[in-house]
matplotlib code that plots the C-alpha trace (Angstrom):
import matplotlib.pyplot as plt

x = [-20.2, -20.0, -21.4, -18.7, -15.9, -16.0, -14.7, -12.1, -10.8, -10.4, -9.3, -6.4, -5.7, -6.6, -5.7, -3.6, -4.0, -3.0, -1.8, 1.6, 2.1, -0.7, -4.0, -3.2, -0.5, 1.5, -0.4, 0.7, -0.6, 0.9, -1.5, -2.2, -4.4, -4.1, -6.5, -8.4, -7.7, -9.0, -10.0, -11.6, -12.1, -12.9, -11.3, -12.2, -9.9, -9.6, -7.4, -10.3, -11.2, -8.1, -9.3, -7.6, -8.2, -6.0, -6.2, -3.5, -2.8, 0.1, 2.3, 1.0, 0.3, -2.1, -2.9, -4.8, -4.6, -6.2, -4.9, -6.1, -4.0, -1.6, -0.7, 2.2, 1.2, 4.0, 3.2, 3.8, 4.0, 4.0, 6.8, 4.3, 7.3, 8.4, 10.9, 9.6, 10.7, 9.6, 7.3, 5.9, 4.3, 1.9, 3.0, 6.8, 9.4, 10.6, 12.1, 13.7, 15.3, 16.4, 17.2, 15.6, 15.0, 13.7, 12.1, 8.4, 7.7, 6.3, 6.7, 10.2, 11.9, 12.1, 13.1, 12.2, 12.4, 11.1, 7.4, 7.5, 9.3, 8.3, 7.8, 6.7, 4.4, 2.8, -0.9, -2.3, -3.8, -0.7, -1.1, 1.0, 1.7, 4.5, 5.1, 6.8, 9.4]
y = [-14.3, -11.4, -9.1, -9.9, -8.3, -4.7, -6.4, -7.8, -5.7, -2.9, -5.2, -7.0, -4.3, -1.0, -1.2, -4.4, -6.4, -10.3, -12.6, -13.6, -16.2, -19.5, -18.5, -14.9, -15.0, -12.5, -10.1, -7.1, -3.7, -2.2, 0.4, 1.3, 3.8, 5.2, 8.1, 7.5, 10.4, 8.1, 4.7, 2.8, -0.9, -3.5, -7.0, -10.4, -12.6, -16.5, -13.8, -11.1, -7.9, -5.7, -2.1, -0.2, 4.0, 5.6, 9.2, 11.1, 14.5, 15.6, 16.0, 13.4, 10.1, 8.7, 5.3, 3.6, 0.1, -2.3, -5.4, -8.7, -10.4, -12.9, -11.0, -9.4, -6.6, -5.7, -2.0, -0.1, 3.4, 4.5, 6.3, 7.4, 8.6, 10.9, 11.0, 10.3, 13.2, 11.8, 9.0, 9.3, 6.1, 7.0, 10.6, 8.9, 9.9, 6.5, 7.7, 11.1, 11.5, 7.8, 7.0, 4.8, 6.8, 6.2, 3.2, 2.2, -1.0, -3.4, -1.7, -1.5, -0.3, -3.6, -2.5, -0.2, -1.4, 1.1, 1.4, 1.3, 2.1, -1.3, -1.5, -4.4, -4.3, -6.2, -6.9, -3.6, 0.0, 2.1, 5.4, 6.8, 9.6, 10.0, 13.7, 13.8, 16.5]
z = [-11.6, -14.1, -11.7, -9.6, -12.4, -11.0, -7.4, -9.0, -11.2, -8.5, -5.9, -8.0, -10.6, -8.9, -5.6, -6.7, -3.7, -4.1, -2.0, -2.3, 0.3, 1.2, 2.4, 2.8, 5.2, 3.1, 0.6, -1.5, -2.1, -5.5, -6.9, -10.4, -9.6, -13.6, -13.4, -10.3, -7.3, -4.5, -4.0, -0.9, -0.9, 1.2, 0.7, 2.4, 2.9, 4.9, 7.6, 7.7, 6.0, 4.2, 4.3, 1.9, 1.6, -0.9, -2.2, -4.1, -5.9, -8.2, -4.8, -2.4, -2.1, 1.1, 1.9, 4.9, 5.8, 8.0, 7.7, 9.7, 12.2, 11.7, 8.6, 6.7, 3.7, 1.5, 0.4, -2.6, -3.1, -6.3, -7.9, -11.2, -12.8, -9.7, -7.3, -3.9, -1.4, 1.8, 3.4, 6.9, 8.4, 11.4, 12.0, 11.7, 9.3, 7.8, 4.3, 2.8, -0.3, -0.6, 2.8, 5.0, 8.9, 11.2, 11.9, 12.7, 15.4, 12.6, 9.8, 7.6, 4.1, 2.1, -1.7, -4.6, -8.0, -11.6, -10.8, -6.9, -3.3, -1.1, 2.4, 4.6, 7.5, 9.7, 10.8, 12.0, 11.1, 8.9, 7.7, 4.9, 3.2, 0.4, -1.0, -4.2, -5.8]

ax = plt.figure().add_subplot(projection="3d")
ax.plot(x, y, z, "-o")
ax.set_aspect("equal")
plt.show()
């Protein structure tokens, strides 16, 4: 319905969550935040609900997700023309100045391309925070 377009566009473009894999089994979470600061956004899904918070400043970038069991969430974090200076997943140092660290139970560095440093993770409640230089 075209009261319905808002959802979408902030679910698929915004916080660009798709699935990538049958029935949800595998989703993504690539933001284009464009001039938003913060974002929160509830998605249903055949798996359960994806809660995504995300909040960012010229320095940080924050994002919270809840994902539903069963699932794997391949995470972007944005480079927005920056060089990423260090993520920390769940209080965890995970990634500084191009390195992968330490490593998280469920949660590891999968690839960066132009637009985006990827991580994948599994089912569960992840808290990140990327600072930028």
């Amino acid at each position: 319905h075209a009261w319905n377009g808002s959802n979408t566009i902030l679910s698929k473009y915004v916080t660009g969550v798709k699935p990538t894999k049958v029935a949800w089994t595998e989703f993504m979470v690539m933001p284009e935040l464009v001039d938003f600061k913060s974002i929160q956004k509830s998605i249903p899904t055949v798996k359960g609900t994806i809660n995504i918070d995300i909040n960012k400043t010229d320095s940080i970038y924050q994002l919270q997700l809840v994902s539903p069991e069963n699932t794997t969430a391949i995470i972007g974090i944005p480079k927005s023309g920056k060089e990423i200076k260090e993520v920390i997943v769940n209080g965890e140092k995970v990634w500084t100045k191009g390195e992968n660290k330490a490593s998280v139970i469920g949660f590891a560095y999968e690839t960066e391309d132009e637009k985006f440093l990827k991580f994948k993770a599994q089912s569960g409640h992840w808290k990140l925070e990327a600072s930028y230089n």
